[in-house]
TORDOGU-766664 format. One record per residue (C-alpha): residue number from 0; residue in one letter; chain; x negated, y, z. Coordinates in steps of 0.05 Angstrom, whole numbers, plus 5000, padded with zeros to 4 digits. Layout:
N
@nr = NUM rest = a kette = A px = X py = Y pz = Z
...
# end
This chain:
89
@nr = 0 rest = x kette = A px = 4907 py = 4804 pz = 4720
@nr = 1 rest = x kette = A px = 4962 py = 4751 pz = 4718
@nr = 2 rest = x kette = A px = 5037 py = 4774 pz = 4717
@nr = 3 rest = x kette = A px = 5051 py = 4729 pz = 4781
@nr = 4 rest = x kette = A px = 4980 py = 4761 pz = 4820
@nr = 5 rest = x kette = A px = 5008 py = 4837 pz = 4802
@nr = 6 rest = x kette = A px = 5080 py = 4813 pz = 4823
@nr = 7 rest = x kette = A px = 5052 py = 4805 pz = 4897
@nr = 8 rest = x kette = A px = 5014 py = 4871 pz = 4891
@nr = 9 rest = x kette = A px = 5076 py = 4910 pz = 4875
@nr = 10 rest = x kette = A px = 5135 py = 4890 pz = 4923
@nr = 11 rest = x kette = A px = 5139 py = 4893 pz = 5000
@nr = 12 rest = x kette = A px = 5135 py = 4821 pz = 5035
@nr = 13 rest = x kette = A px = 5185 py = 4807 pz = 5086
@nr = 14 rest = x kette = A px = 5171 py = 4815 pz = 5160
@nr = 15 rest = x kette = A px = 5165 py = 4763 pz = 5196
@nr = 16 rest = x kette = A px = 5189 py = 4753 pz = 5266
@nr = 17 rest = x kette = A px = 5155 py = 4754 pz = 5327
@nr = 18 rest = x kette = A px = 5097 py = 4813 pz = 5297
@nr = 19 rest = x kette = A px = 5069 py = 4853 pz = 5345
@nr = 20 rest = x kette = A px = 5066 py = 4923 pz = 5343
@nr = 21 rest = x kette = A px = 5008 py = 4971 pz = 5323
@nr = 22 rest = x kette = A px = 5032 py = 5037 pz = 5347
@nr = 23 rest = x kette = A px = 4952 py = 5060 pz = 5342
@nr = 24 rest = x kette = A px = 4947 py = 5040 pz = 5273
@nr = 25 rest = x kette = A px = 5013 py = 5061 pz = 5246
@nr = 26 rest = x kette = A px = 4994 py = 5127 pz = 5282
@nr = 27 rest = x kette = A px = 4929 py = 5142 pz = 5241
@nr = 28 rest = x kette = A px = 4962 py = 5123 pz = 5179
@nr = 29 rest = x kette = A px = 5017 py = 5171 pz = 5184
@nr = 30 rest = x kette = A px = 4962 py = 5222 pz = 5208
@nr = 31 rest = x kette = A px = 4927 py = 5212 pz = 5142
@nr = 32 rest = x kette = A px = 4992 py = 5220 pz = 5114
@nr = 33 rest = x kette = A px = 5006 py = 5294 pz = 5143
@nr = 34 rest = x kette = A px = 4935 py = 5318 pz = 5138
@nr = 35 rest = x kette = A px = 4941 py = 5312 pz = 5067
@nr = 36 rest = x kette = A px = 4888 py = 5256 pz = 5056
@nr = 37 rest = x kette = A px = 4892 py = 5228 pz = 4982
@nr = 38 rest = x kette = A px = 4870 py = 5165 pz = 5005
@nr = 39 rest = x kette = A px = 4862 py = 5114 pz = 5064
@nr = 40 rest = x kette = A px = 4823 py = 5056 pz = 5065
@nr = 41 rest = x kette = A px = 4844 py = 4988 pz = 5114
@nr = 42 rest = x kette = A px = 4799 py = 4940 pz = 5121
@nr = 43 rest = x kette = A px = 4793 py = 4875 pz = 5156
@nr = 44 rest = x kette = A px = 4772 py = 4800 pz = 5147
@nr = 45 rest = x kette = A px = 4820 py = 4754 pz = 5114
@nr = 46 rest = x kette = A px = 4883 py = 4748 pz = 5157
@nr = 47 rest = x kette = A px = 4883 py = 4807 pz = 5205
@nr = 48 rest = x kette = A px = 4952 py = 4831 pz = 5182
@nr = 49 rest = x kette = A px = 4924 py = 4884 pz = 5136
@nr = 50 rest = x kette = A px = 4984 py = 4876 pz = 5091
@nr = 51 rest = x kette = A px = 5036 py = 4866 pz = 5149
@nr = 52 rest = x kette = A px = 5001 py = 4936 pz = 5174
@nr = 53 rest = x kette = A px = 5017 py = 4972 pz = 5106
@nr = 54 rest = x kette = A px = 5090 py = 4942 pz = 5105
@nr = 55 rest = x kette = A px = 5106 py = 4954 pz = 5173
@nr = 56 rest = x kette = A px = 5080 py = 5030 pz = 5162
@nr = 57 rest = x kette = A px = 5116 py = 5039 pz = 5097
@nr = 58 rest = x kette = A px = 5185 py = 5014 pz = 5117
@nr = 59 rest = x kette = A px = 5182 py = 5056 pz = 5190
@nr = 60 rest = x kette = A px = 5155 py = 5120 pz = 5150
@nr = 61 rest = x kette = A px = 5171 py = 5126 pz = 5086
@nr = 62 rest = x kette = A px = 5252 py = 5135 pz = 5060
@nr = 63 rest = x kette = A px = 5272 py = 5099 pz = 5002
@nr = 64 rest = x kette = A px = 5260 py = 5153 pz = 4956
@nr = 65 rest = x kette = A px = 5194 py = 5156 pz = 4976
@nr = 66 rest = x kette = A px = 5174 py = 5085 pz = 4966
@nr = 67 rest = x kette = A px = 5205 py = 5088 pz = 4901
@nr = 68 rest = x kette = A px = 5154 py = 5145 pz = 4885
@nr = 69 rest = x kette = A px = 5101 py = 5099 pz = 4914
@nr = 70 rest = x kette = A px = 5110 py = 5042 pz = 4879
@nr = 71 rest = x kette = A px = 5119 py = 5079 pz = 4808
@nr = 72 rest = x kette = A px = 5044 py = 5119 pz = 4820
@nr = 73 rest = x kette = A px = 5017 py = 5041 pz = 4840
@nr = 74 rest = x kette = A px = 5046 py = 5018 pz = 4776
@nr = 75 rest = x kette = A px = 5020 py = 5070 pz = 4738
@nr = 76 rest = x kette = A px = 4951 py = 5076 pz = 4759
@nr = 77 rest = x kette = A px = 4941 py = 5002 pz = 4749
@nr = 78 rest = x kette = A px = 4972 py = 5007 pz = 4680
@nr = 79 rest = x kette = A px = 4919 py = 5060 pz = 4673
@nr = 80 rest = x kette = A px = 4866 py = 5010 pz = 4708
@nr = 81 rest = x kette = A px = 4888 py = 4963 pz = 4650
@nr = 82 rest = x kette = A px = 4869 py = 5005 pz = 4599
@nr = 83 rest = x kette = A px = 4804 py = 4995 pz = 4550
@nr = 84 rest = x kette = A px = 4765 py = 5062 pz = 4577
@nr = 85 rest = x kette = A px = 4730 py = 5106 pz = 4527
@nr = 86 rest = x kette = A px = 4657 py = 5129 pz = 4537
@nr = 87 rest = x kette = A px = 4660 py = 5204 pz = 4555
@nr = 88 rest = x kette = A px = 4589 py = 5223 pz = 4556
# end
């Protein structure tokens, strides 16, 4: 994976102006969040503000501390992801 692709993977794009809100969404996200689920999937076509959805959730729900935390576990599981893998069997 190139330096510049991971770059975009790992830091928060500005908001733009003039988004409109998806109280539902943001609601089922933070849901996942307090029922303990390790992991929530968003999916969509090409353009349907999946990333503007994971933004706008992070930045209303999560306190800085906690995005640092974020961020350092994304960094480190795809350093892991990078990784030659062993066979195990």
């Amino acid at each position: 994976m190139s330096s510049d692709l991971l770059k975009t993977k790992l830091f928060i794009p500005p908001a733009r102006i003039g988004l409109v809100s998806r109280r539902r969404l943001l609601q089922k996200l933070e849901d996942g969040l307090q029922h303990g689920q390790r992991l929530t999937l968003v999916s969509a076509p090409p353009g349907f503000g999946k990333t503007t959805l994971i933004t706008s959730w992070q930045k209303e729900q999560l306190g800085d501390q906690k995005k640092h935390r974020v961020r350092h576990c994304l960094r480190r599981t795809l350093e892991e992801c990078q990784r030659p893998h062993r066979n195990e069997l």
